[in-house]
C-alpha atoms as one frame of an Amber mdcrd trajectory, in Angstrom:
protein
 104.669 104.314 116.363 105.923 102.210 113.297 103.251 100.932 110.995 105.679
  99.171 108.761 105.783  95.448 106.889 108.645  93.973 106.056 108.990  91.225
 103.415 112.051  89.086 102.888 113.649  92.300 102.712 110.688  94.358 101.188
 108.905  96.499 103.644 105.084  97.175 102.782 103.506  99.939 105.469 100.855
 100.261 107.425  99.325  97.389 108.758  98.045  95.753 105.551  97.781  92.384
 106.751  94.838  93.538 108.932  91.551  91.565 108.683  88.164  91.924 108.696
  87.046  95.253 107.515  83.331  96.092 106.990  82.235  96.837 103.315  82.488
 100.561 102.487  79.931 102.539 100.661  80.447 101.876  96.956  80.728 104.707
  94.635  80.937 104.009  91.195  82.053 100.479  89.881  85.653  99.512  91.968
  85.516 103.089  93.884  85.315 102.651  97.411  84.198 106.247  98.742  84.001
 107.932 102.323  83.247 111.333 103.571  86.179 112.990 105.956  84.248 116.294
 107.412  80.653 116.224 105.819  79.860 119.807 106.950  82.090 123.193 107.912
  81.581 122.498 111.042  83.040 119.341 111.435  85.989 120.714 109.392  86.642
 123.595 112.025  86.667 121.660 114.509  89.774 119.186 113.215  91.133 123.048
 112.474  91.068 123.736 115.898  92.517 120.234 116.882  95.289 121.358 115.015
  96.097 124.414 116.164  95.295 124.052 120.065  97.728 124.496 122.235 100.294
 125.896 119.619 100.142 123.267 117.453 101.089 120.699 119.817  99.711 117.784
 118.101 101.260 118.689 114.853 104.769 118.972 116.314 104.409 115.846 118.628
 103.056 113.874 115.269 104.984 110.203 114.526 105.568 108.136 111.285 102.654
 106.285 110.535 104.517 103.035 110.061 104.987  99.031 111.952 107.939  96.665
 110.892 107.012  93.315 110.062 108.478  90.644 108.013 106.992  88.090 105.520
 108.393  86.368 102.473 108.396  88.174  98.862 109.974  87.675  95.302 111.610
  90.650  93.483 110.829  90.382  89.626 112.957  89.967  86.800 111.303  89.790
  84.276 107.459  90.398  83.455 105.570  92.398  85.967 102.591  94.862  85.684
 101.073  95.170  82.514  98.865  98.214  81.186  94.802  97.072  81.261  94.535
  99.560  78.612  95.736 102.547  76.771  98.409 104.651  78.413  97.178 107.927
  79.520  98.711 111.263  80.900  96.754 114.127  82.284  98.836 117.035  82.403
 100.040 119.250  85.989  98.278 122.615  86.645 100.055 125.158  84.979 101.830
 122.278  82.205  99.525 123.377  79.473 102.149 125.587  78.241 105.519 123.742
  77.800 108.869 125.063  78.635 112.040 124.502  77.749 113.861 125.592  79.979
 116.160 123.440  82.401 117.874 123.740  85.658 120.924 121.548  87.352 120.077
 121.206  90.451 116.865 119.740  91.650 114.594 121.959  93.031 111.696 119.860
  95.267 108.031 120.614  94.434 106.083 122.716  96.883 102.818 120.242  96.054
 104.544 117.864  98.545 103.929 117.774 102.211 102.251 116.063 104.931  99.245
 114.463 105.934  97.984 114.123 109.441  95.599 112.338 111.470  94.792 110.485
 114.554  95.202 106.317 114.328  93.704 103.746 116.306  96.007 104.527 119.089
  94.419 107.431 119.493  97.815 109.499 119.171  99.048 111.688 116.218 100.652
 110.549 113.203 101.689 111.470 109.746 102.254 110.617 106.199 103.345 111.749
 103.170 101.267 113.367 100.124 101.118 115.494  97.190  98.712 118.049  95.749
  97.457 116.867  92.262  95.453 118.041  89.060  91.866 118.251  89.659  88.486
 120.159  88.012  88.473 122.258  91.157  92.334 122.591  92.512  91.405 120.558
  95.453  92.575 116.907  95.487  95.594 114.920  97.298  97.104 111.308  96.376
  98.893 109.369  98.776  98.998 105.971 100.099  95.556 103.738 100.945  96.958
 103.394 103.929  97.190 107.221 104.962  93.113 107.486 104.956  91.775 104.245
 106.074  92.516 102.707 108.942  93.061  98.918 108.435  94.523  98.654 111.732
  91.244  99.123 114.023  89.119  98.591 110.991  87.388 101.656 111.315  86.465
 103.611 108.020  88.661 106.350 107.979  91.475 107.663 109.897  90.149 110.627
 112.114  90.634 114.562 111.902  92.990 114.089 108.282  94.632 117.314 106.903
  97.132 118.126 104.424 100.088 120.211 104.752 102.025 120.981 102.171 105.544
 122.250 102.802 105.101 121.239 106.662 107.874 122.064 108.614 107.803 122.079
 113.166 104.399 123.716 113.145 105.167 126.112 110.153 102.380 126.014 107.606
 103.250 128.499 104.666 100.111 127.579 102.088  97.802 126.795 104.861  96.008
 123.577 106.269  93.859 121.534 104.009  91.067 119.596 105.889  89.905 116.280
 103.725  86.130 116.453 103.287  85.744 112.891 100.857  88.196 110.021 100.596
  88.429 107.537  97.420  90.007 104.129  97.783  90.193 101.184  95.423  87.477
  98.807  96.851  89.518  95.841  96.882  92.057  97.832  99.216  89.505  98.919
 101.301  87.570  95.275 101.515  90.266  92.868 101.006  93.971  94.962 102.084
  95.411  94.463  98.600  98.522  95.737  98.024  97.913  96.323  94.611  95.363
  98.836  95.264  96.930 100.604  97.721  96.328 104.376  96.751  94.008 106.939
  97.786  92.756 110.707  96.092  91.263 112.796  98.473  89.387 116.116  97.836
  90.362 119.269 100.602  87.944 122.050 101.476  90.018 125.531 100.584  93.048
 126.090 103.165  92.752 127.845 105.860  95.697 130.275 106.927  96.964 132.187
 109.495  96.812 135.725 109.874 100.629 137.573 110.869 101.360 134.441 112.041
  98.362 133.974 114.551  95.469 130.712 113.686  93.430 132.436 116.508  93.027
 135.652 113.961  89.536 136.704 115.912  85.901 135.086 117.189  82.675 134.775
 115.221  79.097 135.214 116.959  77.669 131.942 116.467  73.908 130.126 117.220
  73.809 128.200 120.778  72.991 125.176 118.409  76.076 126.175 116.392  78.054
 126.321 119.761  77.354 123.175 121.141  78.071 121.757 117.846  81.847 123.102
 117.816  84.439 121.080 120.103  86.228 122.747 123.020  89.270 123.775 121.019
  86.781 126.130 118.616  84.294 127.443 121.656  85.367 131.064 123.043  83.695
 131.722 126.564  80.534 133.323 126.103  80.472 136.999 126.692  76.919 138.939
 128.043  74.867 135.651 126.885  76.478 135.789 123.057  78.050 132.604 121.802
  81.352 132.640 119.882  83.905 130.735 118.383  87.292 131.052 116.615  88.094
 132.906 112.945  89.633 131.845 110.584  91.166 133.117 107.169  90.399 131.612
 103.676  94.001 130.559 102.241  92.263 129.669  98.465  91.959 126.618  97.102
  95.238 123.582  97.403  96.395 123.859  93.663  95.985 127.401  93.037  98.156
 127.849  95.755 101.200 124.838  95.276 100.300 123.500  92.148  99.475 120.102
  91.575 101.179 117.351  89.351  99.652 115.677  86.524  99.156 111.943  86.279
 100.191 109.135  84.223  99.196 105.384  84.112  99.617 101.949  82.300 103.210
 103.283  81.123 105.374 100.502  80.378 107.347  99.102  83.512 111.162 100.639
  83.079 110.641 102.990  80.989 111.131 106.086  82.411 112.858 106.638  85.309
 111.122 108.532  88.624 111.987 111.006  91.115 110.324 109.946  94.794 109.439
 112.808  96.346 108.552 112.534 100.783 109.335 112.611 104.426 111.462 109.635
 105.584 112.654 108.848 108.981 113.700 106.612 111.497 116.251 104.219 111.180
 117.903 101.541 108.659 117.667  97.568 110.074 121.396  98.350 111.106 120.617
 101.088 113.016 121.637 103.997 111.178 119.767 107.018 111.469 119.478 108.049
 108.053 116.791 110.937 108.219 114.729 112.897 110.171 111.684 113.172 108.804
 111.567 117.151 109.257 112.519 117.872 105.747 111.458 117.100 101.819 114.097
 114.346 100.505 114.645 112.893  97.061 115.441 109.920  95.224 115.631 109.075
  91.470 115.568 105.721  89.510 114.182 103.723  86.812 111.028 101.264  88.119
 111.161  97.550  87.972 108.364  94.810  88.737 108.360  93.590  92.638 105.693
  90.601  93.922 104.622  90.246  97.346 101.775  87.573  97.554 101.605  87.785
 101.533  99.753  91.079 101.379  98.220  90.488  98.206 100.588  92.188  95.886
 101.243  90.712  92.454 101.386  93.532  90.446 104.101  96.281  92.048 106.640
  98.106  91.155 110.230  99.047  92.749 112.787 101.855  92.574 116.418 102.014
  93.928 116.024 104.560  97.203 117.637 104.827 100.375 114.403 105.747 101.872
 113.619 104.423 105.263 109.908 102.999 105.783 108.733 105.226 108.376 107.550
 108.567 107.051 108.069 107.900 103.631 104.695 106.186 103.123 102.795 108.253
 100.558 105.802 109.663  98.856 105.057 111.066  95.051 106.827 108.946  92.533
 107.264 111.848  89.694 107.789 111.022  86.210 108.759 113.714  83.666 109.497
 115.819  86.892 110.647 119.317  85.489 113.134 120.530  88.016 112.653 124.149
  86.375 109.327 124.045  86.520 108.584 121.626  89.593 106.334 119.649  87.826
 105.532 116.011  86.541 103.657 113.386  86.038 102.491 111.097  89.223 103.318
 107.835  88.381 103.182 106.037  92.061 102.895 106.524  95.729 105.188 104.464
  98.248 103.255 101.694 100.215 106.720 100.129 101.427 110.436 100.025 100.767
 113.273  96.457 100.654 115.905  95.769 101.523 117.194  94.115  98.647 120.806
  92.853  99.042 120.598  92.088 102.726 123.135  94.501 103.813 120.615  95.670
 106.375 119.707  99.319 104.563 116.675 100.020 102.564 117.711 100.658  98.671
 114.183 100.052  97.073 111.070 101.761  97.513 107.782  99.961  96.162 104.012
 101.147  94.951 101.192  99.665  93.140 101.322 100.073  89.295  98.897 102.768
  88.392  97.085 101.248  85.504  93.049 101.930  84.387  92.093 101.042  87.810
  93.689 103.566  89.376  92.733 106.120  86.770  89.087 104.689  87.617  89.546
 105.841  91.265  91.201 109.444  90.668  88.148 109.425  87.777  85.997 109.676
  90.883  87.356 112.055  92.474  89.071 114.322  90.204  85.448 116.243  89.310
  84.036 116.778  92.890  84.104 120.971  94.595  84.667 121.395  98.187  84.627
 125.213  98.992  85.647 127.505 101.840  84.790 126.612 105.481  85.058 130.336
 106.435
């Protein structure tokens, strides 16, 4: 299904012009906060969703994205402004700096894909990349990849990360989210300028010689009928068991994860945009697939869009399509050597800028001390093994 909103050419994703959404639990200050799988469990059993039926749900999966279009005014001059010092936290592993460079440019394995189940019940996916955290175990991506502002229900159901996600192959392992963090005023009010989430992931889990259903586990009968029908295994001589799985470690230790930058000056620095597109162009064109990583590269310039609440954006010259590429890792500073950077934006939306019916722009909120506030938040917080 497309979850993607157009704007006079601009094209801002996943249904942010949806009303009405109850008032989240509050963490601290502006940090909206909401728990994913509370309890292993819970977390097994979106596992199991997963993997049932060989992976069926992952492989049928869509772009989360709709197409809708509204008026908006691309920037000249002005635009986003830092609310206070700029600051950089550095990528795992980018304590030690090094020199050396490379031609070609080789994609980050902290990228991949996020998936869940939207309002309509059916499978979808975004983009998202593994970032630096306390514990290794935190993704960014788009506000609109966790909750759901289409059926104004908290949180999109059974999310997972996938980095390097590729027709049911999943070489580091399956993340499942256990707490979300969202910009209240995104979560409350669908404003574009806060549209960015951080979400922590309980260790991966991993298949064994290339099999998820690596074994069974003698469980309680209140542990049993706790687990869903994909993780139950028919009782045998009055014992209760349900599906193994192996530990994979914990998300950065095993891809990485970028650092993060905010209130840098608009223009600056140019970006790479790391994600998934797919679908088509407005002239039809089938551009990509959506099966593999892509890149773009750019400076950033300031982009308005007051009909879903976004004054303070910021654009890129891409050829990414809308659907699929919502989420994508804006890198700054991205070592192609060293596949490493500095996060610097997520894509909530790409334009059409010229009217020659293809995208060339891709837009995201300006991370400034609000944002930092949110990834603040979340940046400190242990999940653990499920196993």
């Amino acid at each position: 299904m497309k979850r993607t909103l157009a704007f006079g050419g601009l094209v801002a994703t996943a249904g942010l012009l949806a009303a009405g959404l109850s008032a989240p639990a509050q963490a601290a200050g502006d940090v909206a906060s909401k728990p994913l799988a509370t309890t292993k469990i819970a977390a097994k059993n979106i596992l199991a969703f997963w993997y049932a039926e060989n992976m069926a749900a992952l492989k049928g999966a869509t772009p989360y994205n709709v197409e809708t279009k509204v008026v908006a005014k691309h920037v000249s001059k002005g635009g986003p402004a830092p609310d206070s010092k700029p600051g950089v936290v550095p990528a795992i592993g980018d304590e030690a700096k090094s020199t050396g460079k490379s031609k070609n440019v080789n994609l980050p394995k902290t990228t991949g894909k996020v998936f869940f189940i939207g309002a309509d019940k059916k499978a979808h996916w975004c983009t998202a990349t593994s970032i630096q955290s306390a514990y290794k175990n935190l993704v960014a991506t788009a506000g609109s990849c966790v909750y759901d502002t289409e059926s104004n229900a908290a949180t999109l159901d059974y999310w997972v990360f996938i980095p390097g996600y590729y027709q049911g192959k999943t070489p580091w392992g399956i993340y499942v989210g256990k707490q979300a963090f969202t910009h209240y005023d995104f979560d409350v009010y669908e404003d574009a300028d806060r549209n960015y989430a951080f979400v922590t992931v309980y260790n991966g889990i991993k298949a064994l010689n290339g099999n998820p259903e690596i074994g069974k586990k003698e469980v309680s009968k209140a542990e049993y009928d706790q687990a869903n029908k994909w993780l139950r295994l028919p009782v045998e001589d009055g014992k209760y068991y349900v599906r193994a799985f192996v530990d994979a470690g914990a998300l950065g230790a095993n891809v990485g994860g970028q650092g993060l930058t905010y209130n840098q000056k608009v223009g600056s620095k140019p970006v790479y945009v790391f994600g998934y597109p797919s679908g088509q162009h407005p002239d039809g064109n089938q551009a990509y697939s959506g099966h593999t990583l892509k890149w773009t590269y750019g400076k950033t310039f300031a982009v308005q869009a007051p009909a879903i609440k976004g004054e303070e954006l910021v654009g890129t010259k891409s050829s990414f399509t809308g659907e699929g590429s919502l989420g994508s890792s804006w890198l700054a500073g991205y070592s192609s050597n060293r596949r490493i950077g500095y996060l610097n934006g997520v894509t909530i939306g790409v334009s059409d800028t010229d009217g020659n019916n293809r995208y060339d722009t891709s837009f995201s909120p300006y991370f400034d001390g609000e944002l930092f506030g949110v990834y603040s938040a979340a940046k400190n917080l242990w999940s653990g093994s499920i196993v």
